[in-house]
LOGU-415377 format. One line per field, with one value per residue (C-alpha): x, y, z; residue in one letter. Coordinates in steps of 0.001 Angstrom, whole numbers, plus 500000, padded with zeros to 6 digits. Example, Ala and Ser with C-alpha at 12.3 -4.5 7.8 and 13.67 -1.06 7.14 Angstrom:
east <- (512300,513670)
north <- (495500,498940)
up <- (507800,507140)
residuo <- (A,S)
//
This chain:
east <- (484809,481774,481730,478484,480854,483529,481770,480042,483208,484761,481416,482019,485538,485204,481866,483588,486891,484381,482697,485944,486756,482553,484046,486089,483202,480307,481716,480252,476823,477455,478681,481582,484608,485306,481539,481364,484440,484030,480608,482313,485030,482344,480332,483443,484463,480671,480492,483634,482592,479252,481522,484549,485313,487367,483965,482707,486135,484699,482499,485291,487920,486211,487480,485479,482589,481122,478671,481856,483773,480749,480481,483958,484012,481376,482762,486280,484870,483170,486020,488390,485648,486081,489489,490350,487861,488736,492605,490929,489405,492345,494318,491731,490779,487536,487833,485781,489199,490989,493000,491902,494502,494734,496242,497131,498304,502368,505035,507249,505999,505108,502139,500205,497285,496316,496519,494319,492112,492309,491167,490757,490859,487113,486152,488877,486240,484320,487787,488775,485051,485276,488553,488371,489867,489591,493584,495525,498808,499283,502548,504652,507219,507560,505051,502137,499648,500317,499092,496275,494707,495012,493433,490549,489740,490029,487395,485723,485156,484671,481857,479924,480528,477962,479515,482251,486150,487037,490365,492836,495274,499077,502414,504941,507548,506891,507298,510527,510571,513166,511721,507755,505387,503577,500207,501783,502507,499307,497782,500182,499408,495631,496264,498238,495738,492649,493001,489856,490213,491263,487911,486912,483260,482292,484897,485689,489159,491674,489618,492436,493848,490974,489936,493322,492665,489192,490105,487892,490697,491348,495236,495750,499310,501561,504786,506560,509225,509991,511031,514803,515899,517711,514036,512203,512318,511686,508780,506976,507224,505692,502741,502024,502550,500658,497520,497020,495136,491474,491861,491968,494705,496134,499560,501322,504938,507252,507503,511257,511189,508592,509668,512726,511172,508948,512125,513769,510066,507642,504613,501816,499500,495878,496742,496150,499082,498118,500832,499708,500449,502039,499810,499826,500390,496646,495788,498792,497771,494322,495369,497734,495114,492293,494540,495340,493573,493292,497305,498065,497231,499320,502352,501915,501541,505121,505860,502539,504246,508075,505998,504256,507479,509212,506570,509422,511423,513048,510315,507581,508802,508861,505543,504085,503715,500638,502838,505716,502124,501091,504419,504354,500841,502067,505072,503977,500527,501677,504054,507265,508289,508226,507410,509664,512252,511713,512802,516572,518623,521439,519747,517404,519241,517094,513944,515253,516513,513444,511630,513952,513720,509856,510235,512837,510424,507214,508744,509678,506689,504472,506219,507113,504299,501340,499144,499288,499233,496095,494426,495465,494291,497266,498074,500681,503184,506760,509906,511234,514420,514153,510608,513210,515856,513222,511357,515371,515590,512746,513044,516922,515630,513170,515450,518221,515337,513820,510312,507664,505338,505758,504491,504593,505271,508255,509676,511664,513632,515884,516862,519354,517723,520396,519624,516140,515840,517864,516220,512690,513525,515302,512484,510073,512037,512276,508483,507816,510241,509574,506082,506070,509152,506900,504003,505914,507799,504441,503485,504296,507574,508926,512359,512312,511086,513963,514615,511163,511310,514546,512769,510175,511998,514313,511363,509784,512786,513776,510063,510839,513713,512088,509187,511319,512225,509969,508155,506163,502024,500887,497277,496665,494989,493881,493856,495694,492166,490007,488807,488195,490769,494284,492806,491365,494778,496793,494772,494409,498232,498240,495896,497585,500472,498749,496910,499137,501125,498346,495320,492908,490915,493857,494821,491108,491545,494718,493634,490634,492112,494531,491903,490356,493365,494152,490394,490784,493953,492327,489097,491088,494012,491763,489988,486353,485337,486325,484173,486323,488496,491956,494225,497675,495982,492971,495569,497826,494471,493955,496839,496290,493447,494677,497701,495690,492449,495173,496369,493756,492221,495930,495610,491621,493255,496404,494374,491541,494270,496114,492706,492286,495365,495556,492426,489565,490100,493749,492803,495835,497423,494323,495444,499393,497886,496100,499410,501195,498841,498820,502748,502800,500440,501808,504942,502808,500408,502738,505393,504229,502312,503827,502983,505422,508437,507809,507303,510688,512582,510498,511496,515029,515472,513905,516350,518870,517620,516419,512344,510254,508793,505337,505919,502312,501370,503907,503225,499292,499979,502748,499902,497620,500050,500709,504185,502954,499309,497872,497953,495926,497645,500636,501986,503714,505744,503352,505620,508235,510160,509875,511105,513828,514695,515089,516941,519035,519727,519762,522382,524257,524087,525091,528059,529122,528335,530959,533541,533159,533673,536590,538465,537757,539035,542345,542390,542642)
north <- (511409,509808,506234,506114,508633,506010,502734,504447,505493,501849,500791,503103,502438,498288,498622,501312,498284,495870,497732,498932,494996,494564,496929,494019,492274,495257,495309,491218,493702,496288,498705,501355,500380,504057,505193,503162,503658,507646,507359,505285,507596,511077,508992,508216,511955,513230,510470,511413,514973,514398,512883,515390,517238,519404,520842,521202,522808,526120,523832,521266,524253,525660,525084,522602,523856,522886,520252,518550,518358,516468,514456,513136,512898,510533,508569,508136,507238,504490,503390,503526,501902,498473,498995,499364,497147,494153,494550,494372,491163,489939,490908,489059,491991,491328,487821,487281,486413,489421,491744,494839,497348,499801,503026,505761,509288,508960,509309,511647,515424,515647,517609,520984,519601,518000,514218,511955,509935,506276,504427,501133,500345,498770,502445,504662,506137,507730,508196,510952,512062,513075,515278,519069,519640,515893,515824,512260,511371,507297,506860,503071,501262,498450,496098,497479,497905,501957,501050,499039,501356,503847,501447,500707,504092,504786,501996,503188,506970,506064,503240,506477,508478,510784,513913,516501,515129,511211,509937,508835,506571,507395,505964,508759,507051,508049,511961,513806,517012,518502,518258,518599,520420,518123,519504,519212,515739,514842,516310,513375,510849,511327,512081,508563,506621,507617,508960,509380,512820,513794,513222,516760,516149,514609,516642,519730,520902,519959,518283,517117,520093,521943,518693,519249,522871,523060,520932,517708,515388,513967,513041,510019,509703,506570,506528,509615,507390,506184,509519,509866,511338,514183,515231,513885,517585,519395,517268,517574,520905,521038,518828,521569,524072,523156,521566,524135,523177,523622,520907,517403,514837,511490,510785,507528,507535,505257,506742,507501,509211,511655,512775,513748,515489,517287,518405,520462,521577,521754,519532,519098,522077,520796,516977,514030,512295,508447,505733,502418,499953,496346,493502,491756,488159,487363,488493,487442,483390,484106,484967,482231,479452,480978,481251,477048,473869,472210,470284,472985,475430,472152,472821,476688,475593,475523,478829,480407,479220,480753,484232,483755,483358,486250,488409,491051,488779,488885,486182,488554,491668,489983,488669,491729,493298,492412,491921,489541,487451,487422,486265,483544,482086,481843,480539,477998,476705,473668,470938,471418,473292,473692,477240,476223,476489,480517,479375,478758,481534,480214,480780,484040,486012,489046,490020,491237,487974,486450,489089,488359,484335,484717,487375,484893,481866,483426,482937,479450,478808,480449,478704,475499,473757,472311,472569,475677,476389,475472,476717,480373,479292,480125,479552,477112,475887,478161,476473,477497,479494,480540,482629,483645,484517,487055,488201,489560,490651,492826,494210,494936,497342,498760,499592,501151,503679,504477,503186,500899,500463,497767,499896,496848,499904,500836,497648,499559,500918,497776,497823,500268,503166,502576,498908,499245,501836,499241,496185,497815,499372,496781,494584,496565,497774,494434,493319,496069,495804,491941,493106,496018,493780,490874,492388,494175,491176,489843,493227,494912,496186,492795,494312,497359,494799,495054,498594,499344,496725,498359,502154,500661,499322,502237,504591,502043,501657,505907,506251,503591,505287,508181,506347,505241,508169,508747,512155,513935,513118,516843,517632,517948,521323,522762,520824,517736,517070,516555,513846,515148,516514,514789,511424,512966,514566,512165,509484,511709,512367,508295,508057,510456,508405,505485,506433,507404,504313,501356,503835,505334,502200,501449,505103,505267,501852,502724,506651,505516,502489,504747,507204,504740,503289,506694,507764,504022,505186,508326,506027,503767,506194,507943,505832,506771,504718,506727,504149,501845,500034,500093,497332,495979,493942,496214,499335,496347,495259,498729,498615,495606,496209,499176,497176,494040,496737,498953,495807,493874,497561,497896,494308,494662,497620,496233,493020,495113,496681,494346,492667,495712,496726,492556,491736,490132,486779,486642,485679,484391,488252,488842,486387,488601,491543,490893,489088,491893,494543,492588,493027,496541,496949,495859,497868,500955,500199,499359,502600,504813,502351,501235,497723,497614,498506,496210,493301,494275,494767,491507,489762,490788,490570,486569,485438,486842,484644,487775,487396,484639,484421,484894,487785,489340,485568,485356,489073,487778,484069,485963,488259,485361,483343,486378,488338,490901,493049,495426,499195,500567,499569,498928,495788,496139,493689,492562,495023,497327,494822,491825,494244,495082,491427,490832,493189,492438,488894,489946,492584,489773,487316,490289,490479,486817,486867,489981,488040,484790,486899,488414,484694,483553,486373,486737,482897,483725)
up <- (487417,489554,489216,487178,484679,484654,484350,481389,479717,479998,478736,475725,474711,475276,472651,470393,469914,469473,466988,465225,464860,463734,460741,459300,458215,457053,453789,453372,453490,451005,453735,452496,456135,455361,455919,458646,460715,459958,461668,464380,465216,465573,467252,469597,469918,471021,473703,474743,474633,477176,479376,479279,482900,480968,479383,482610,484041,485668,487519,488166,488965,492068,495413,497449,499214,502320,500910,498955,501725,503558,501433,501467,505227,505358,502163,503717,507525,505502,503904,506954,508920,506794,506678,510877,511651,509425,511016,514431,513524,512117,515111,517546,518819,519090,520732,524041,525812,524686,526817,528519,528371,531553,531934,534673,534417,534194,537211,535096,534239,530468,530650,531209,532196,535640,536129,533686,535669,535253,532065,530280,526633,526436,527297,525276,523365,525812,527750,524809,524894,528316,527940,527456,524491,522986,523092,524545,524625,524892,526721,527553,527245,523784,523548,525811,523739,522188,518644,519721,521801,519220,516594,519079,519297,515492,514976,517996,517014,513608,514456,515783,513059,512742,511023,512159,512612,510581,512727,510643,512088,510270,511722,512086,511170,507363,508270,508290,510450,508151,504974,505205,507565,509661,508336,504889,505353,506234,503277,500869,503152,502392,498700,498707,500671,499042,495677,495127,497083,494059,492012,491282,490318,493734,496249,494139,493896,496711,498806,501282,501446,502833,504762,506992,506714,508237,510890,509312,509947,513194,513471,515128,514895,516345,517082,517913,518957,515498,514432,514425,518143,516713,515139,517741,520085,516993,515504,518969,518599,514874,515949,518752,516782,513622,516226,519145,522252,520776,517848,518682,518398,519545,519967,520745,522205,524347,527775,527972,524636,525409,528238,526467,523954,526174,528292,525231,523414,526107,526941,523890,524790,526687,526276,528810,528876,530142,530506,529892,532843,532762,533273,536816,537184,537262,533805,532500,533845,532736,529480,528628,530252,528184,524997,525500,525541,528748,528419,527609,530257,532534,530553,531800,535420,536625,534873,536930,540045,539548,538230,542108,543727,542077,541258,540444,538557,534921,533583,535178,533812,529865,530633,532015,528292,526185,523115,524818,526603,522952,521517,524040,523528,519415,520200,522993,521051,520148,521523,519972,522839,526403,527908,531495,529350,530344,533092,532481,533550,531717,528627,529504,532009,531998,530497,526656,526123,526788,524548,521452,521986,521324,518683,516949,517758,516135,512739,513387,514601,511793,509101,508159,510189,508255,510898,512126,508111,507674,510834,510065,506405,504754,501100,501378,503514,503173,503804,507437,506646,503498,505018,508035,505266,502994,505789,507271,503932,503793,507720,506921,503978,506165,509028,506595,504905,508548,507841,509636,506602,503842,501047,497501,495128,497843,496460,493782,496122,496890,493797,492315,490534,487362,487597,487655,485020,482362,483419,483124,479650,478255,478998,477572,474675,473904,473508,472229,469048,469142,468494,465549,464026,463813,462096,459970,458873,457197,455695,452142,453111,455164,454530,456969,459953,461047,461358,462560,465206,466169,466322,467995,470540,471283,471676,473949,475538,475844,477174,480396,481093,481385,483325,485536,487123,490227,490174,492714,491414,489998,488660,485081,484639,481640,478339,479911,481892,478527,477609,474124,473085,474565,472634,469650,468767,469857,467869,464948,464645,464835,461977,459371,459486,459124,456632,454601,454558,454548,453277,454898,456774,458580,459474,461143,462932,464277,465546,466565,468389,470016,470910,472504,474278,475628,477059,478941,480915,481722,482820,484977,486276,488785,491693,492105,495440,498327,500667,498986,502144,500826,500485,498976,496802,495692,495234,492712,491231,489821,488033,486976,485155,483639,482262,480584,479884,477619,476042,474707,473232,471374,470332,468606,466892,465291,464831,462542,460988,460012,458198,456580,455114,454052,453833,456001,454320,455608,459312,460056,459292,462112,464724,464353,464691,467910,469205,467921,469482,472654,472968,472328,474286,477508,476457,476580,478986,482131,481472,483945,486314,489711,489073,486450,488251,491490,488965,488043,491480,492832,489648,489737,493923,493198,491265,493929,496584,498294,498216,497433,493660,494813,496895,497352,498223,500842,502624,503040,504287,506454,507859,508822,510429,512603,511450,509387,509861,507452,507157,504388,501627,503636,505451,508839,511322,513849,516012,515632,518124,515260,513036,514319,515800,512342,510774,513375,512067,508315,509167,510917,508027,505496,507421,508080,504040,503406,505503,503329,500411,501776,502799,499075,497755,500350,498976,496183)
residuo <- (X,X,X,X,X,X,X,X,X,X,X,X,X,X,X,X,X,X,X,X,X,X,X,X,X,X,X,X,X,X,X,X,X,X,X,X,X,X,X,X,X,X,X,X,X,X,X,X,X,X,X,X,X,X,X,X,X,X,X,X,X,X,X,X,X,X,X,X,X,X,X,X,X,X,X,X,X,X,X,X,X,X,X,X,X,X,X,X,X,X,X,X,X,X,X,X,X,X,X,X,X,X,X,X,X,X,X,X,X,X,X,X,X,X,X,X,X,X,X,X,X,X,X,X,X,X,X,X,X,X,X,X,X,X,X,X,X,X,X,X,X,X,X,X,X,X,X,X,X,X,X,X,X,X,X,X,X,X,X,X,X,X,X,X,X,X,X,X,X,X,X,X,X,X,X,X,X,X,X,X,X,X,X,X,X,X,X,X,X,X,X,X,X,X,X,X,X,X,X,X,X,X,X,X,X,X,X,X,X,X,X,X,X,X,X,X,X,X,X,X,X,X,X,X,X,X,X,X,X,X,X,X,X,X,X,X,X,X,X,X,X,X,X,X,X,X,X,X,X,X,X,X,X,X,X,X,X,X,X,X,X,X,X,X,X,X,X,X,X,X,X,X,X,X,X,X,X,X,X,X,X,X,X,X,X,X,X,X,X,X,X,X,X,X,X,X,X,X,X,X,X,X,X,X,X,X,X,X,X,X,X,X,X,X,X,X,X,X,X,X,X,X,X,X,X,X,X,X,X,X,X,X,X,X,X,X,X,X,X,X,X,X,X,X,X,X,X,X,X,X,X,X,X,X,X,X,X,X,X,X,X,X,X,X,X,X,X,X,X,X,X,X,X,X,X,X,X,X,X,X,X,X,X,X,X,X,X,X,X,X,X,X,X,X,X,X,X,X,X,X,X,X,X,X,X,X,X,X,X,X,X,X,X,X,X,X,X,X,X,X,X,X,X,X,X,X,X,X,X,X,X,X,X,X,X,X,X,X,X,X,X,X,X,X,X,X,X,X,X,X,X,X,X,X,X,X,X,X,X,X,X,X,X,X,X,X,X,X,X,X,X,X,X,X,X,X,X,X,X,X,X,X,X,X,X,X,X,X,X,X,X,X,X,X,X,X,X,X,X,X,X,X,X,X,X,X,X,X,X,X,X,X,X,X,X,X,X,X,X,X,X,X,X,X,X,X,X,X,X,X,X,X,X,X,X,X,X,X,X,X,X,X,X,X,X,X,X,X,X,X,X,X,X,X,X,X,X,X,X,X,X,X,X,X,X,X,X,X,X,X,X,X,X,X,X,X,X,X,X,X,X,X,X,X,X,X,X,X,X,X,X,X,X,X,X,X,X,X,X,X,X,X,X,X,X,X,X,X,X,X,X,X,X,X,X,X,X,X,X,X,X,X,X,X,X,X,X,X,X,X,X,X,X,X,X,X,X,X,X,X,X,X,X,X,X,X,X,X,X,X,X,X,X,X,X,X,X,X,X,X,X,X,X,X,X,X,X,X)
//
């Protein structure tokens, strides 16, 4: 639906429950409830009818033509623009003092093309506008700068968007080779980033399908490296294959890596392969003096001299990465520590140690300091190792499923499937029961409370198991798509048995309450903003609002009903009807929503020790202090190499903790 569509069909339903709950009290003006929630209902079913796609299906059913898929090209290049561009802010990418990346064609042969001239990141764009065929391969080693010179040229192509190709940045390391085509992959990725693809009215039918098809996307894909190095030949080979030479792409891959690939597949057909070059000495003193106050550009002074004196040194060879420079201006900002101690050999005898030192630093650093808290504008302050401890946590589960993105509906997957399935339904189950079992405990027939809270319950509790089980999204065709009909039956069926228990008010509250409940979901399932810049907290906010949206229409309906089957006078039978409602409610609002079920894994990994309470609060303080950054909807370690520093530590710690175990039980 367009969004004028939708914000008319929440308009509808919220006025339809209000005026379903108006009924309670016509009857004070010599009004027949009957005559007037009759009139309500039709009057319900023809709005819903104007507004139906599934009316409109042959027009809805055709393929997208070209002006649809227009359309959507420009709607999602607005979108990613606010997206890429407010990470590159909050990167400091746009700071006066910030680096400027340089490249040169590489020493090894990986391509078919002759050398790439010279570059430098303030001028990638019109870098890839010069080459033939619009094709680049970014090649070096961890830490120089790959993903942001792929970002800057994502915000960079897409700040000139003026039609044709909208880059999309992805990180490869969410495709496997073995399982789905590369072009196939693509195609989810958009679906899953921008749902609103899926809005038939404004983009037709499978818009981003035929957007990869007709060569409207513009793959900018990081990370080759990241794919497993069995796959890593073979995936090369699918992105050739599946982009030949005349369609453009960017590809991002450490040095080493790619060559290796390109040695058993071949060389990426009409590509300029560029290798990004370390820093020299100069930039990397400018840098550090720019990035300190004036004491503390004199702490950096001895340091400056040993990098003059051994210009090939280990200290000079951390240093001469953008991200390691970085890692030290964090770590080094204030004057808790000394950066000559890079000096000691003892301690840093070559240039990894140094590199894992700083990566281990950054996280002392970032938390457990009120000052540099409240300069990044953080929330609150987190305790020092217990943010080390979940932040292990969290890279160790990343590392074991092969992934560099932090997706908050991902969470689930910590948890075991079994586990998660009971804990979810027997939650559920629960309010649910509590909620039918209480009402009915004040109705005519207080003696089967028990036994209908306990049906209740078990259905609630059946249907979460059944949610629970994670399925593949697939378009509702045919009858599924109405707006009409799926709530007029379902609310009808809802009604007759109503009715013919508590008489034939309360049979229409209740079907038309339901009726309404259901054309809500379908209102607030589907995303309408494409130019919408997507986020972890606007994607949970949807849900969100479909969860309390769903419950407070379930909780006007059992509230009226409950008056009406008592009687208007009885308001405190009103006031358990809404609670009542409201309970139920929930039940059936969160089953099938991913909100839901990482409430339950976060809930259930808390109490464990294993994440921090407020774990959406934690994941955004942790991006402004400078661990985590923002993909989409996704979060991400600052860099693969925190990441991995990490999970290195949480592995460790798992292990020291499987040992303990082990004593106390040999002890025993």
């Amino acid at each position: 639906m367009s969004k004028f569509r939708q914000q008319a069909l929440l308009a509808g339903c919220v006025l339809t429950a209000l005026l379903t709950a108006a009924g309670l009290f016509v009857t004070d003006h010599s009004i027949n409830p009957h005559v007037w929630l009759v009139a309500l209902a039709v009057a319900f079913l023809g709005f819903l009818a104007l507004l139906d796609p599934w009316v409109r299906r042959r027009h809805n059913a055709e393929l997208s033509t070209d002006e649809h898929l227009d359309a959507a090209c420009r709607a999602l290049a607005v979108g990613l623009r606010a997206q890429w561009n407010e990470e590159v802010r909050s990167r400091g990418l746009t700071d006066p003092d910030v680096l400027d990346l340089h490249w040169t064609a590489p020493e090894v042969d990986v391509s078919d093309e002759p050398d790439a001239p010279p570059g430098r990141s303030d001028a990638v764009v019109d870098a890839f506008g010069r080459q033939v065929n619009r094709r680049m391969v970014v090649l070096g080693e961890a830490g120089t700068g790959k993903t942001t010179v792929a970002m800057l040229l994502t915000c960079g192509l897409l700040d000139h968007y003026d039609g044709g190709m909208v880059p999309v940045l992805l990180p490869l390391s969410t495709w496997n080779p073995a399982v789905e085509d590369i072009r196939t992959w693509l195609t989810r990725r958009l679906y899953e980033d921008h749902p609103a693809l899926s809005n038939t009215e404004l983009y037709g039918s499978y818009a981003g399908d035929l957007l990869v098809e007709q060569a409207r996307i513009l793959p900018v894909l990081d990370g080759l490296d990241d794919v497993p190095a069995h796959q890593r030949a073979d995936a090369l080979a699918r992105i050739a294959k599946a982009f030949p030479a005349a369609r453009p792409l960017v590809l991002t891959c450490r040095t080493a890596e790619f060559a290796q690939a390109v040695h058993l597949a071949g060389p990426l057909p009409g590509a300029d392969v560029v290798e990004l070059a370390p820093l020299d000495l100069e930039e990397v003193a400018s840098y550090l003096r720019a990035s300190a106050d004036s004491v503390g550009a004199a702490r950096w002074e001895p340091v400056f001299i040993h990098l003059r004196e051994e210009p090939d040194g280990r200290l000079a060879d951390a240093l001469s990465t953008p991200l390691t420079m970085w890692l030290a201006s964090m770590v080094y900002a204030d004057f808790e520590a000394e950066p000559t101690e890079l000096l000691d050999r003892g301690r840093f005898p070559d240039a990894r140690a140094i590199s894992d030192h700083l990566c281990d630093e950054l996280v002392s650093r970032a938390f457990g300091n009120r000052a540099f808290a409240h300069h990044a504008q953080a929330s609150q302050v987190w305790p020092r190792d217990t943010a080390r401890k979940w932040l292990e946590f969290l890279a160790h589960e990343m590392r074991d499923r092969g992934i560099r993105e932090l997706a908050w509906w991902e969470l689930r997957r910590s948890v075991g499937r079994t586990w998660l399935a009971l804990l979810g339904a027997l939650v559920l189950g629960a309010i649910g029961g509590f909620g039918v079992g209480w009402l009915m405990a004040y109705s005519i027939t207080p003696k089967l409370a028990p036994l209908t809270g306990l049906v209740a319950g078990v259905l609630v509790g059946a249907a979460a198991l059944t949610a629970s089980q994670e399925r593949k999204p697939k378009p509702r065709l045919g009858v599924w798509r109405s707006l009409l009909l799926v709530p007029g039956v379902l609310g009808l069926a809802a009604g007759l048995v109503f009715g013919a228990l508590y008489g034939l008010s309360a049979g229409l509250v209740v079907g038309l309450g339901l009726a309404v409940a259901v054309a809500l979901r379908f209102a607030l399932s589907s995303a309408a903003e494409l130019s919408q810049a997507s986020s972890p907290q606007w994607t949970m906010a949807r849900d969100r609002i479909a969860v309390w949206t769903g419950s407070l229409v379930l909780a006007v309906v059992f509230g009226s009903a409950a008056a009406l089957v008592f009687g208007p006078g009885q308001t405190g039978m009103v006031g358990l009807g809404l609670a009542s409602g409201l309970l139920l409610g929930f039940a059936l609002a969160v089953l099938h929503l991913r909100w839901w079920w990482f409430t339950v894994a976060r809930i259930w990994l808390a109490l464990r020790g294993k994440l921090p309470w407020e774990l959406m609060v934690f994941l955004e303080d942790a991006r402004k202090l400078g661990v985590l950054c923002r993909a989409g909807a996704c979060y991400q370690f600052r860099h693969g190499l925190v990441q991995d520093r990490l999970a290195e530590h949480g592995a460790a710690a798992g292990s020291v903790a499987g040992k303990v175990r082990l004593k106390r039980a040999d002890k025993v």
